[in-house]
Backbone bond lengths (Angstrom), bond angles and torsions (degrees), N, CA, C in turn:
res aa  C-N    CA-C-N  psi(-1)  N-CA   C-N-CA  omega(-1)  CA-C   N-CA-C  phi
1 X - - - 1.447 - - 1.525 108.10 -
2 X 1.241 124.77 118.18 1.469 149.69 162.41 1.614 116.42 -66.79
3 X 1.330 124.86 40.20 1.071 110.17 -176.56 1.994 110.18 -114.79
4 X 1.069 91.28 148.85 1.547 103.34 173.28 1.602 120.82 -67.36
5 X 0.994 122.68 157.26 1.537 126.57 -145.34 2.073 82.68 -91.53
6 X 1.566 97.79 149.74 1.623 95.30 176.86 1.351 104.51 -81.19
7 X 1.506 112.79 173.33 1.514 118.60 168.14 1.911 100.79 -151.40
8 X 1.130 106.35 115.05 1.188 110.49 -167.43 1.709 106.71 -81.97
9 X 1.573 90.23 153.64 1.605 99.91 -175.60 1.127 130.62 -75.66
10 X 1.057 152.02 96.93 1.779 141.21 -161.27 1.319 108.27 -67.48
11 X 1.488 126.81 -33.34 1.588 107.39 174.35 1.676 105.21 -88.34
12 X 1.151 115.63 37.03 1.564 97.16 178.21 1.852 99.54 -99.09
13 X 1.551 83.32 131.94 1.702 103.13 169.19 1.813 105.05 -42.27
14 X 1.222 116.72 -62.58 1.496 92.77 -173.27 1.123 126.13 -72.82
15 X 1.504 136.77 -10.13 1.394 132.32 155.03 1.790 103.73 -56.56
16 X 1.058 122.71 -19.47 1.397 115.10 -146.69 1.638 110.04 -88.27
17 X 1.497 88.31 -31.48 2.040 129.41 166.97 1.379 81.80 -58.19
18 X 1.476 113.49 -89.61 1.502 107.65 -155.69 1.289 142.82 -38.91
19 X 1.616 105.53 -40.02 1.195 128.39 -172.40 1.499 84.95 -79.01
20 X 1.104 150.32 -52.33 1.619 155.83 167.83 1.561 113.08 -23.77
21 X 1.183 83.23 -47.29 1.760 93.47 -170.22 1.435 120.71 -86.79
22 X 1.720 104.73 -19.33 1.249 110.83 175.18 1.302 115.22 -82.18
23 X 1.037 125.48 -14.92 1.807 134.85 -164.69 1.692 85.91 -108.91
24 X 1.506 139.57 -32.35 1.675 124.21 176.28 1.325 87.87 -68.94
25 X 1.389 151.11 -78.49 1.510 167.31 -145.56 1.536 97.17 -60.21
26 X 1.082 115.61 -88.16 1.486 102.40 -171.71 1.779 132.84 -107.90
27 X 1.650 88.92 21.25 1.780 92.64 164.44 1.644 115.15 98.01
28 X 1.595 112.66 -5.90 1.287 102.03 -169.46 2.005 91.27 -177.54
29 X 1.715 86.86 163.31 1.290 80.12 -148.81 2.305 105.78 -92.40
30 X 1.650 93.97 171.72 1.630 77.67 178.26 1.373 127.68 -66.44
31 X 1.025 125.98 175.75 2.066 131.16 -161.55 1.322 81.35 -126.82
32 X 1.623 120.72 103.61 1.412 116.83 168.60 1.849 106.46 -59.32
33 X 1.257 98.55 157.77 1.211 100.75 175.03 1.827 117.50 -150.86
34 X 1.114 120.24 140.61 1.380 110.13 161.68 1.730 138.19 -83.10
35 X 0.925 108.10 98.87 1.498 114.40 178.15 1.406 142.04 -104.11
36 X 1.532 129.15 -176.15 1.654 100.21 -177.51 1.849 113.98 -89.75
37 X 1.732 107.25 -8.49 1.484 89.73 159.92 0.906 138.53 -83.73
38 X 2.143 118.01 43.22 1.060 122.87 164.19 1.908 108.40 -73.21
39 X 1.210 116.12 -7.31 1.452 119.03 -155.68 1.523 80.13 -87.60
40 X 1.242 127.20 -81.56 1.304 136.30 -172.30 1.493 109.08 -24.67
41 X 1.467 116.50 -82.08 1.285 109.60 -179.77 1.656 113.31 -43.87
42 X 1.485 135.37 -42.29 1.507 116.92 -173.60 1.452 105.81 -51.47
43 X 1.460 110.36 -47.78 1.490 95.85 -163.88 1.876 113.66 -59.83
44 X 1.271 123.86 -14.35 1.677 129.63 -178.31 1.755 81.76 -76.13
45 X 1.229 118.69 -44.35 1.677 97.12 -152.24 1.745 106.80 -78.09
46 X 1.765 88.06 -24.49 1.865 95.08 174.99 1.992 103.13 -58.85
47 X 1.400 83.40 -52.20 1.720 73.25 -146.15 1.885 100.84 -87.29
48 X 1.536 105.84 30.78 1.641 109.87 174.91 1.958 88.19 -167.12
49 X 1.466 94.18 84.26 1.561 107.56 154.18 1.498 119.20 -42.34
50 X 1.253 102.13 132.11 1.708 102.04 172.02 1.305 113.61 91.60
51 X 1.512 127.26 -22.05 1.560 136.78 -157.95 1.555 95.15 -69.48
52 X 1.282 124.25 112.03 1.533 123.45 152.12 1.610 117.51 -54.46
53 X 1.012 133.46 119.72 1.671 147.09 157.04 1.495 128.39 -86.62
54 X 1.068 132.13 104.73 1.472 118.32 169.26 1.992 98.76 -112.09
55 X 1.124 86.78 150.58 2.007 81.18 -164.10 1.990 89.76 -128.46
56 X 1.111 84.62 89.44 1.907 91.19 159.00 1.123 123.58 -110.28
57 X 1.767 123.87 142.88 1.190 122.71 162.43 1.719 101.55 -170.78
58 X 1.483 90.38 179.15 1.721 124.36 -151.96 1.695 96.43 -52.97
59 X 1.268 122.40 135.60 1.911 115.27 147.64 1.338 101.48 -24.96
60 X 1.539 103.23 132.84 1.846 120.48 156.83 1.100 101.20 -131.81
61 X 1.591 114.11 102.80 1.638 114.41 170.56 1.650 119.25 -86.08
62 X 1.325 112.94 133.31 1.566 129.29 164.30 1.867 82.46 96.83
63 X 1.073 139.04 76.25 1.458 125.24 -174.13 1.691 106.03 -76.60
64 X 1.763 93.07 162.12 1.916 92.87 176.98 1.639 122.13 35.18
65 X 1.593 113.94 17.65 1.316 126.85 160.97 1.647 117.53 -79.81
66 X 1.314 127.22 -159.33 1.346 131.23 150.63 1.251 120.95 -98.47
67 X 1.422 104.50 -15.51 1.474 103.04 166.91 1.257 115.88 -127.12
68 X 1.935 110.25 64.37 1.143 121.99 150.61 1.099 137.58 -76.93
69 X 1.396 142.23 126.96 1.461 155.02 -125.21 1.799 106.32 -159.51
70 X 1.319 118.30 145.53 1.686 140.42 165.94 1.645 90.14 -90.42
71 X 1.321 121.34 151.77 0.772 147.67 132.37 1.602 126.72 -86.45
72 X 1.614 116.68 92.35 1.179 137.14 -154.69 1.416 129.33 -62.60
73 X 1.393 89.06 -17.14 2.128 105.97 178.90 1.265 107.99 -108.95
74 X 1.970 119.39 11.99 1.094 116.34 172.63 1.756 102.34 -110.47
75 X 1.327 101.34 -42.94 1.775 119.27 162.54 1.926 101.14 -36.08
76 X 1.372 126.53 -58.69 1.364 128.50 -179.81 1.377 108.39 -54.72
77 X 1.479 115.47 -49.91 1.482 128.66 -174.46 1.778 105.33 -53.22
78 X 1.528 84.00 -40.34 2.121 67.74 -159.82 1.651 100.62 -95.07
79 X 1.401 111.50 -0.85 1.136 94.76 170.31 1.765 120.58 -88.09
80 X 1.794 118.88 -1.90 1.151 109.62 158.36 1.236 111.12 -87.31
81 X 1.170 142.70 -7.13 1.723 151.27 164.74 1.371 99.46 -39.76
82 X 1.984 104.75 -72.39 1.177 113.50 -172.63 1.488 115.04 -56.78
83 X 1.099 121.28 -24.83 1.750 116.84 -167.63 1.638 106.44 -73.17
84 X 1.583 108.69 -50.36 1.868 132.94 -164.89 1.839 75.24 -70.68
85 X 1.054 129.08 -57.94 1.714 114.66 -159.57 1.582 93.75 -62.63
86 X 1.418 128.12 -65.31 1.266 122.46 -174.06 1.904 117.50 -29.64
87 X 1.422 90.07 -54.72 1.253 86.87 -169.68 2.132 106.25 -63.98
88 X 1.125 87.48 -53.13 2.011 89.00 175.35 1.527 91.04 -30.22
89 X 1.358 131.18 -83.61 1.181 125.26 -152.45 1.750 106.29 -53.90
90 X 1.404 155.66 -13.47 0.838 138.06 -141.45 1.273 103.24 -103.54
């Protein structure tokens, strides 16, 4: 896959939810960050124009090591993120 690395939008409404929902849910807001599922998401935004993305998930300490690891009370965290955002969007 030939695709160019994503770069997410700062005025996009659904980052705007997310980041919203993460600071009602757990008190404070998300720590943008750069990571390698920027590759993944470009190819959804290549091959579906227009698609808003917000890409959250759990601490992974030592990444693409052998002693790569979740951080498990962050895995809990974003999975009530994901639930309170689901429901906003519904």
């Amino acid at each position: 896959m030939d695709t160019a690395a994503w770069v997410e939008r700062p005025d996009a409404p659904l980052l705007s939810l997310t980041s919203a929902t993460f600071r009602d849910v757990l008190g404070f807001a998300p720590k943008p960050v750069a990571m390698h599922f920027v590759l993944e998401a470009a190819y959804y935004v290549e091959k579906y124009p227009g698609v808003e993305i917000a890409s959250i998930g759990p601490r992974i300490v030592e990444p693409h090591s052998t002693s790569e690891r979740v951080d498990l009370d962050t895995a809990a965290d974003i999975w009530r993120v994901t639930i309170a955002l689901l429901s906003r969007l519904a």
